[in-house]
Steps between C-alpha positions, in 0.01 A plus 500: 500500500132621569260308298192713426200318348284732296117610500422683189109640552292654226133554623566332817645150361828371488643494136801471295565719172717395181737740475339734691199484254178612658359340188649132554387459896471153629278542831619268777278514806156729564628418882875705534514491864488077481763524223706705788437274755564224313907649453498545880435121547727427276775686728497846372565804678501781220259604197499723249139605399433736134210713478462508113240673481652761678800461309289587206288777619650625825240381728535302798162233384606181690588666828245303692654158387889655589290567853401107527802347350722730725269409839438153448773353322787617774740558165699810525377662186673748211245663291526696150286592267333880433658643825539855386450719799629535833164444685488161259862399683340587839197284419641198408744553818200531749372184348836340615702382186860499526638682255312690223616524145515791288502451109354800224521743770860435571611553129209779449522707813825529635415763764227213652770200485747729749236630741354111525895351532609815779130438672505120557867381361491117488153480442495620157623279231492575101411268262744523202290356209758473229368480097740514263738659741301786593286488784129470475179640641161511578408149499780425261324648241711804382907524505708784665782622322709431801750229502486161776881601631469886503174464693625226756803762522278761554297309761777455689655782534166613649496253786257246323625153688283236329442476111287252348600431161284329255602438122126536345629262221515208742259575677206226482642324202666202730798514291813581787562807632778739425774387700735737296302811636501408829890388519541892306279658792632326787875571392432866456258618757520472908112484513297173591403378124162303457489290199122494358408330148551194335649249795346204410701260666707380795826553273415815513431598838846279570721740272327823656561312825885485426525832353374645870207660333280664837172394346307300226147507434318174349179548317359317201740204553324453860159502341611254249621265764892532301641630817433339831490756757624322800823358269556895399440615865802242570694520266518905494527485923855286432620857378442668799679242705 
């Protein structure tokens, strides 16, 4: 299993939300690209970096610090957040990230999601930001009317290969993550799943591990200092063997 440490930025720092609550932000570091860095030392090779304030409004604010975290960290980067457009997808690809995730758009504008998955296959992802079952957008602050299972369904049947999959209830709160969820997902669907929100510690990443999850991204519980990085890094890289 890929362990993906996280980089939240809101006006170019690295934060964590409470439930996705732009109201309860705990900032982390004024310095993201030394936060990135510091997850290389510790033996990573992926992250997964959230514009928020483009998840909000659409724009594409902290581009600049994507640029320098992508460049000088040597990470191979996944970025979401307020990518909308085409020319946004092409953009963050020129700046040399991975894999770019599509969230709002993907639920919003249909027509955009297949263009962007035909165009550049793997390298599109969708975030699948589940709220009381339905999935949510625009920063997390609105809920479709479109259920977690349809859309995955849906997702795959259009050629989507990697979904990242974050139940907004967990998310932040250091109280477990939703193993349940993930064990429904990964049963069902022949995509790579990402679990996002709420692991908080090595338990966790060990029954994701077993359940041959593709990916899991660690946020708050890295800030906090719960979850040692390098111990994740290993324990998650025993799956793969």
């Amino acid at each position: 299993m890929k362990i993906f440490p996280a980089i939240d930025l809101i006006d170019g720092c690295a934060v964590r939300l409470y439930k996705g609550d732009y109201n309860q932000k705990t900032v982390y570091s004024t310095t993201p690209c030394e936060v990135a860095k510091g997850f290389a030392r510790a033996g990573a090779q992926y992250i997964h970096i959230v514009d928020l304030d483009g998840a909000k409004d659409g724009s594409n604010a902290n581009i600049e610090v994507v640029r320098s975290i992508v460049e000088e960290s040597g990470l191979k980067a996944e970025i979401g957040g307020g990518i909308r457009s085409i020319e946004a997808v092409e953009k963050y690809l020129d700046l040399g990230v991975m894999r770019v995730i599509l969230g709002t758009a993907a639920v919003t504008d249909r027509a955009f999601l297949e263009t962007a998955v035909k165009k550049y296959g793997e390298k599109i992802a969708v975030g699948v930001d589940i709220k009381d079952g339905k999935a949510a957008i625009k920063g997390w602050t609105e809920t479709s009317s479109l259920d977690c299972f349809d859309f995955c369904a849906e997702l795959e049947a259009l050629g989507v290969k990697t979904v990242i999959c974050t139940d907004i209830s967990k998310d932040g709160v250091m109280s477990g993550t939703n193993i349940e969820l993930y064990e429904a997902l990964s049963e069902k669907f022949n995509m790579d799943i990402v679990a996002s929100g709420g692991i908080s510690t090595l338990d966790n990443v060990k029954a994701l591990t077993k359940m041959n999850m593709y990916g899991a991204i660690l946020g708050k519980a890295l800030y906090t200092g719960a979850i040692d990085l390098e111990k994740a890094i290993e324990i998650a890289s025993e799956g793969e063997k």
